[in-house]
N, C-alpha and C positions, 0 to 999 in steps of 0.2 A: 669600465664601471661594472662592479659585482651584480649590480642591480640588472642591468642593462643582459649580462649573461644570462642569468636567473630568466628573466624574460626572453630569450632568444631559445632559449634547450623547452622553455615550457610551449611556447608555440613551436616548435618545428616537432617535439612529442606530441600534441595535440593534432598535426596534420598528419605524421605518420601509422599514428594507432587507428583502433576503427573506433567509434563513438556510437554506443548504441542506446538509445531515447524510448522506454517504455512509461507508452502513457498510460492512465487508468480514468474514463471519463464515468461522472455520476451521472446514469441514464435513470435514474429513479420519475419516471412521469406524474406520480400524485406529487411530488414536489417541485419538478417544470410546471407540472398545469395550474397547480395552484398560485405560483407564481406571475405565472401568467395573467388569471383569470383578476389577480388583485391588481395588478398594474390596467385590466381596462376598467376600474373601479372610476366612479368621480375622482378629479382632480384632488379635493381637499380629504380624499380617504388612502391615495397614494404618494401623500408628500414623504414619508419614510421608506418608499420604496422605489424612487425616482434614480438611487442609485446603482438598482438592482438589475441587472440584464435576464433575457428569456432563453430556451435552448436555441434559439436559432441563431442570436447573437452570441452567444457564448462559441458555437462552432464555428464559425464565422473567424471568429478572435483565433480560436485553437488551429485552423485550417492557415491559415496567413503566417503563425505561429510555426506551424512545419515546413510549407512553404520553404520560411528565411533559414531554418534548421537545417532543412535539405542542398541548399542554394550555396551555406559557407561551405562546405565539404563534401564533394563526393561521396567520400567513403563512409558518410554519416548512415546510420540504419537507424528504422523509430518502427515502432509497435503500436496498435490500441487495442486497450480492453476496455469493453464496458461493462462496468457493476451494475447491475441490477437487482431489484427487490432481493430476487428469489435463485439468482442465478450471475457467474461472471461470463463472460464468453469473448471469446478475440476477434475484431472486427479486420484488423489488419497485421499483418499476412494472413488473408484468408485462405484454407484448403476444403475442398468438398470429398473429404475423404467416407462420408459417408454414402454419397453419389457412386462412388469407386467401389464401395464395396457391393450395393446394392447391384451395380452392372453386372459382375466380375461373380455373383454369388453363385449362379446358375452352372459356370463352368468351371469354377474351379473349386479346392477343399478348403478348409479352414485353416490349413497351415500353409496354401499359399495365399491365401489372403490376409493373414499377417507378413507375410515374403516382400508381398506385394505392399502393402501398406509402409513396411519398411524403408524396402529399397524408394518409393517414390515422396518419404517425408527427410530420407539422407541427402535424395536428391534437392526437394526443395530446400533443404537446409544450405547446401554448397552454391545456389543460385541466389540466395539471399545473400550470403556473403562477398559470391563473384559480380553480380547484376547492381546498377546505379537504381535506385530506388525512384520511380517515375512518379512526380504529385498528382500528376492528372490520373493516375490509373491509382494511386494511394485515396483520392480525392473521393473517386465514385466509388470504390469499394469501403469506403469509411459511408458514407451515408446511405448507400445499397442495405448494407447492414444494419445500421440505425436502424433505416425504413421498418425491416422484417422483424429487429427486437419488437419495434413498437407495436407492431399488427398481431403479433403475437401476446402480446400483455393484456393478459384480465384487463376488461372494463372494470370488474366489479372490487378489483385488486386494490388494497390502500397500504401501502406499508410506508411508512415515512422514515425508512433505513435504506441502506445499499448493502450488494453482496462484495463490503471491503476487503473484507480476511480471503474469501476465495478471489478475488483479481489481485490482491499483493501473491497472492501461491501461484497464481499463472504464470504472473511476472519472472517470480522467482526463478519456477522450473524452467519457463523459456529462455531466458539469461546464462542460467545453470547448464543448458544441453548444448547451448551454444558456445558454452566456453569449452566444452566437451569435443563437440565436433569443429571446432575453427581451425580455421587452417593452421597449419604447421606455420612458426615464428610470428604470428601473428597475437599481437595485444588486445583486446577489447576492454573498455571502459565502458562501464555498464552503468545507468541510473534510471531512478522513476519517478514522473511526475504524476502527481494524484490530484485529479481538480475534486473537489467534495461540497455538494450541496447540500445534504441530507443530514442530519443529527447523529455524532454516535451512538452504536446499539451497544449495551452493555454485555449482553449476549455473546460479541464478538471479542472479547477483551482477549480470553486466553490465545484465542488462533490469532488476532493481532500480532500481539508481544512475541507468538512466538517466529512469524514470519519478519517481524524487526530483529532480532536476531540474528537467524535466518540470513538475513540483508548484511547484517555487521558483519558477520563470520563472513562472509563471502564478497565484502568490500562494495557493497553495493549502495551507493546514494539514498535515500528518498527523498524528497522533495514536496512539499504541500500547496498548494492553491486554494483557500479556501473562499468560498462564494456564499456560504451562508453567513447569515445576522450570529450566530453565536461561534465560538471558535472550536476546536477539535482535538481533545484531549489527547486522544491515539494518536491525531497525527502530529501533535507536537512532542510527545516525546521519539515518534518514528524519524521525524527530523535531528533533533538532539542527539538522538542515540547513532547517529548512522554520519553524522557529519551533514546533513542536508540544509536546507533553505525554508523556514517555513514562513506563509506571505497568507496574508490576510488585506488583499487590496480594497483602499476606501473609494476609490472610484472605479465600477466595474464596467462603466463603457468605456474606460480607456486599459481594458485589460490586455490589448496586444502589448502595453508600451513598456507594462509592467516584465509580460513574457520575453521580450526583445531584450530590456534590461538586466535581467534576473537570471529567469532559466537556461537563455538560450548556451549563460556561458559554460564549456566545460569543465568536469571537476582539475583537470591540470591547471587550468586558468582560474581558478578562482579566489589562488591565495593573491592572483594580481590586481584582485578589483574589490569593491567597496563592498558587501553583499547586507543586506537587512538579518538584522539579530534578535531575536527571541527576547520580550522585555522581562514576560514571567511564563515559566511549562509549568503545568498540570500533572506533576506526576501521580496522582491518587491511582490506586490497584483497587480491582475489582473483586467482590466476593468467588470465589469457584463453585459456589451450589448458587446465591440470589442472582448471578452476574450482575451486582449490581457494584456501582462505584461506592468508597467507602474511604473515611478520613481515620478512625481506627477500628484495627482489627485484630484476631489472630492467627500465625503462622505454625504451621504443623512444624516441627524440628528436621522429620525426617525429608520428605518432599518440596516441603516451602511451601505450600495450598494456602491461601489466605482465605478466613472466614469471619464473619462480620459479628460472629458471636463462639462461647465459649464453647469446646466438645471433648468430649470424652474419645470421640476415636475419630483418625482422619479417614472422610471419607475417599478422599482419592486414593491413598495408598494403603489404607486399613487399618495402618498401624494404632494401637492401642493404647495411651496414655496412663498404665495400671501405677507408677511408680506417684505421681501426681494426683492420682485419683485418692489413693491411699493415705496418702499425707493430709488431703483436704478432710478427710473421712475421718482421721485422727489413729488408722490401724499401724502407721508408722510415725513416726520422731524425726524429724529432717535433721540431719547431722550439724552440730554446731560448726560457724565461722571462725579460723583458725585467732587463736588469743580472745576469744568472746567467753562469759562466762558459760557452764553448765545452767542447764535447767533444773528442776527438781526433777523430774522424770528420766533425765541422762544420767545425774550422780549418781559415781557410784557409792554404795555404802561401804 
């Protein structure tokens, strides 16, 4: 049976390659808390939010999630980044390589503390690759970290965005080095799952799009989770564009069953199962000066910039629109359409 083959080469490629799982969690706190703080509202002010889970439940779901990730495969690797307001940062593989330097500054120079810094991030790199990745030590160093984001976060802090563009760049680059340094004959399948509770910033569009790229060129998955009441522009076409999943689940306390179902399976495996499909994407472009989203607009010829109103010169790339200027001005005669009559201004006498 053809079929039957097709399914035998895609699972025995899925256990011999290495599989590696880069998460990207929304640690944004003004929008956990407030979440929070409406769910212990009266009963009849929380009926619309009855379906919503708090940070605690959400990691809960995500930890259980890795867990089963970790458990089908050994040779499985996973990452976390958290986005935050104002900053992304890697929660797992954690290195204290600023503890290293700060030891190490007194006795030695600056160029062997880059030496240093080197040889002990190649090393950690070959131990991530050689080493089974332990949940219980992945476990506490994933909320070790949490902890110290959160203690660290303005009180007085409100931004109701995350830092997305910078944890898709982390991803990237970490994905990137490690195809880099992986060991000789070795495969890696690379993807990312992005949970997102927070609202797009329009702000982020350009460094979005271009780490979705980024992603394409480099064959890399994305994947979406989305946990907010409205859906996410950027990451529906990040999914689109890259081949990903994107999931918008209606019941979010049963969001393990969703991640068991959905995410857990690899991209080899996925042309073998049923996967949820995009009903409509958002592709509207952002202005490059308002960052703001826009249904029409204008494109520079040269660079492609899009701006939500008309201009005489692109400010990204500077170039100058004199030939169109002059025409609107009336200082030139735009060449007539080939078989169109003359003008009275063209004839000639």
């Amino acid at each position: 049976n053809p079929f039957d083959k097709k399914t035998r080469l895609a699972v025995e490629s899925a256990r011999e390659n290495i599989q590696l799982l880069v998460v990207l969690l929304d640690t944004n706190p003004y929008i956990w808390g407030k979440r929070r703080s409406d769910q212990n509202q009266p009963s009849s002010y929380k009926q619309n939010l009855k379906t919503l889970i708090n940070f605690s439940q959400f990691l809960n779901h995500v930890l259980l999630f890795t867990n089963a990730y970790l458990s089908s495969n050994s040779k499985n690797k996973i990452a976390f980044i958290a986005a935050h307001p104002k900053e992304s940062k890697f929660l797992f593989p954690h290195t204290s390589t600023d503890r290293v330097q700060s030891e190490n500054a007194t006795t030695t120079t600056t160029g062997e503390q880059d030496l240093l810094r080197i040889v002990r991030s190649d090393k950690a790199t070959e131990e991530f690759f050689l080493k089974e990745i332990n949940f219980n030590t992945l476990r506490n160093t994933v909320i070790k970290q949490l902890e110290e984001t959160f203690t660290e976060t303005d009180d007085e802090l409100v931004v109701k965005g995350s830092s997305l563009a910078g944890a898709f760049s982390r991803a990237l680059c970490f994905i990137n080095r490690l195809e880099r340094e992986k060991p000789i004959g070795t495969t890696l399948n690379s993807r990312v799952l992005a949970f997102q509770v927070s609202p797009d910033i329009s702000m982020q569009y350009i460094s979005i799009m271009n780490a979705i790229f980024s992603a394409q060129k480099m064959n890399v998955t994305l994947d979406s989770c989305i946990l907010s009441t409205e859906d996410s522009s950027f990451l529906q076409q990040a999914s689109y564009i890259t081949g990903g999943v994107y999931l918008k689940p209606l019941k979010q306390e049963g969001l393990i069953q969703y991640l068991l179902s959905v995410f857990i399976v690899d991209k080899s495996l996925r042309g073998l199962v049923q996967l949820p499909v995009q009903a409509t994407i958002d592709f509207r472009a952002a202005c490059f000066e308002t960052k703001k989203q826009i249904d029409l607009g204008y494109v520079c010829s040269v660079c492609l910039s899009i701006f939500d109103q008309h201009k005489w010169s692109c400010s990204t790339c500077g170039v100058k629109f004199e030939v169109l200027q002059q025409v609107r001005t009336g200082a030139i005669q735009p060449k007539p359409k080939p078989g169109s009559q003359p003008t009275n201004n063209t004839q000639s006498k």
